[in-house]
Every structure is written in structure tokens, then in C-alpha cells.
C-alpha positions in Angstrom: 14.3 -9.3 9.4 11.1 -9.3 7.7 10.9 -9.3 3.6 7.9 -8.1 2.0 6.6 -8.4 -1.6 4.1 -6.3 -3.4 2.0 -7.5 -6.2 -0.7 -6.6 -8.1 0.0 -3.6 -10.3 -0.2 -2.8 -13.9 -1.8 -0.9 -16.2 -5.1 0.7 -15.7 -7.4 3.2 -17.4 -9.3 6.3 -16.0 -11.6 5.4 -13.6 -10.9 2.0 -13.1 -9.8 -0.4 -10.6 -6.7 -2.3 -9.1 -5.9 -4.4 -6.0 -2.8 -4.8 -4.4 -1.2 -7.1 -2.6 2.0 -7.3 -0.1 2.9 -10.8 1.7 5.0 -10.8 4.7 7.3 -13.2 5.7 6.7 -12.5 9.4 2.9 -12.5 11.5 1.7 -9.0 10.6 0.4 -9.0 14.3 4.5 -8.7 15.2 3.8 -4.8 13.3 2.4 -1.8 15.3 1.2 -0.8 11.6 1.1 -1.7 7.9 1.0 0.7 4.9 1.6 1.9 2.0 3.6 4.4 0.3 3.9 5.6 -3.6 6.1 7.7 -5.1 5.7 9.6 -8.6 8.3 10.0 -11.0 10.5 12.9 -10.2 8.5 13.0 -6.7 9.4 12.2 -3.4 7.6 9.4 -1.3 4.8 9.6 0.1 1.8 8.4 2.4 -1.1 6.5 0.9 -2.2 4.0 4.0 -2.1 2.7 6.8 -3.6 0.1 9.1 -3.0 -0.3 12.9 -3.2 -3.8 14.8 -6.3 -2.7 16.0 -7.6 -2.1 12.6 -7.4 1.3 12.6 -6.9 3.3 9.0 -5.6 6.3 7.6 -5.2 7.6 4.3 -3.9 10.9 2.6 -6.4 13.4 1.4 -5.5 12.6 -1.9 -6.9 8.8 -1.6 -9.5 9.6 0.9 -12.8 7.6 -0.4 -11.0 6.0 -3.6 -8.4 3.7 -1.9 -9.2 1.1 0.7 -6.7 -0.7 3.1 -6.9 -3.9 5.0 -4.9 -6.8 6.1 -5.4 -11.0 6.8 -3.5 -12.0 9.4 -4.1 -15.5 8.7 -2.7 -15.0 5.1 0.2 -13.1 6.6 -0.9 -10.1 4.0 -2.2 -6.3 3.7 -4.3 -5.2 0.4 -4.7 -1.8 -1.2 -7.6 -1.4 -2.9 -7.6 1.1 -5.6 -11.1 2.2 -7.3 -11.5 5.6 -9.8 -8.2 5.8 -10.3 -6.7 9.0 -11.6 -3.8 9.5 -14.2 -1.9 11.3 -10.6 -2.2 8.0 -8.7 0.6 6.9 -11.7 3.5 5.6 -9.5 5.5 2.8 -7.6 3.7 1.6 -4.4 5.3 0.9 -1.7 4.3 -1.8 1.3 5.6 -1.1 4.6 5.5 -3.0 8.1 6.0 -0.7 11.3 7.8 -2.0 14.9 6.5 -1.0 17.8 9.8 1.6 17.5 7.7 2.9 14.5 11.3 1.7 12.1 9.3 0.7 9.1 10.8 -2.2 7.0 10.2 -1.8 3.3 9.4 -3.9 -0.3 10.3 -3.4 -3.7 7.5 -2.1 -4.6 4.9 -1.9 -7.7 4.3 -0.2 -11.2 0.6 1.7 -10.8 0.2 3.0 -14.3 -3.3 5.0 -15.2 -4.1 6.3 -18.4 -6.6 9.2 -19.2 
């Protein structure tokens, strides 16, 4: 059973920046992937990131360019880094870890509130 725990949110303006974080309590190398996941008020989850063991990334169209994803395996912890942030990236994020089934394993999450 692996926990995870997000950190890093908050309150942001327009345009500005935030970094989150999500420590594992397992070796991320044990994951075929890490990402993350937001979901909107009244919305239903959806993708943000992701990162491969081999480093590989994706992001949703609506992130592409804005948000950045990596992971420290010697920390044990994958980052989201957040830059021009938009009133619509308002939401709970989500931190994820992946088996090599592809069953993902999930946090609690954290509060990603931008004002215009």
C-alpha cells in the first residue's frame, strides 16, 4: 500500500506561479508512472500530468507549456510546476502513482486557488 501526500497549494494571482509537491511512501521507481490529476468544482477529474520511469511526460492541452512535471527518486517525490496560471486552473490536485497493471493509487489532494 503506498500513501501519498500533496503539498504545496494555496492562493495565487493571475499569472503567477506555484509548485507542488507529492511524497511517496514507496520508491517511485516501484511505479510504471506518476501524475497528476485536478478537478474543478462541479467538474469531473481530470488529467494534468504525467511522468513515466523513463522520464517520459505528458500533459493535457490545457497545461501544455504552462505546467511542468518531474520527479526525485532519491527524495521519493514528483513536483508540478505551475507558471501563468489561469483563474480555470482553480481546483484540487490530485497526485497519483501507476503499477505496472496501470491501477493508480491516489492522495488527498490540494487547494489550487487563482484569482483574476
Amino acid at each position: 500500500q503506498v500513501r501519498l501526500v500533496e503539498s504545496g497549494g494555496g492562493l495565487v494571482q493571475s499569472g503567477g506561479s506555484l509548485r507542488l509537491s507529492c511524497a511517496v511512501s514507496k520508491s517511485i521507481s516501484s511505479f510504471s508512472a506518476m501524475a497528476w490529476h485536478r478537478q474543478a468544482s462541479g467538474k469531473q477529474r481530470a488529467f494534468a500530468a504525467s511522468i513515466t520511469t523513463g522520464d517520459s511526460t505528458n500533459y493535457a492541452d490545457s497545461v501544455q507549456r504552462r505546467f511542468t512535471v518531474s520527479r526525485d527518486n532519491a527524495e521519493k517525490a514528483v513536483y508540478l510546476e505551475m507558471n501563468g496560471q489561469k483563474p480555470e486552473d482553480t481546483a484540487d490536485y490530485y497526485c497519483g502513482a501507476a503499477d505496472f497493471s496501470w491501477r493508480y493509487s491516489w492522495g488527498q489532494g490540494t487547494q489550487v486557488t487563482v484569482s483574476s
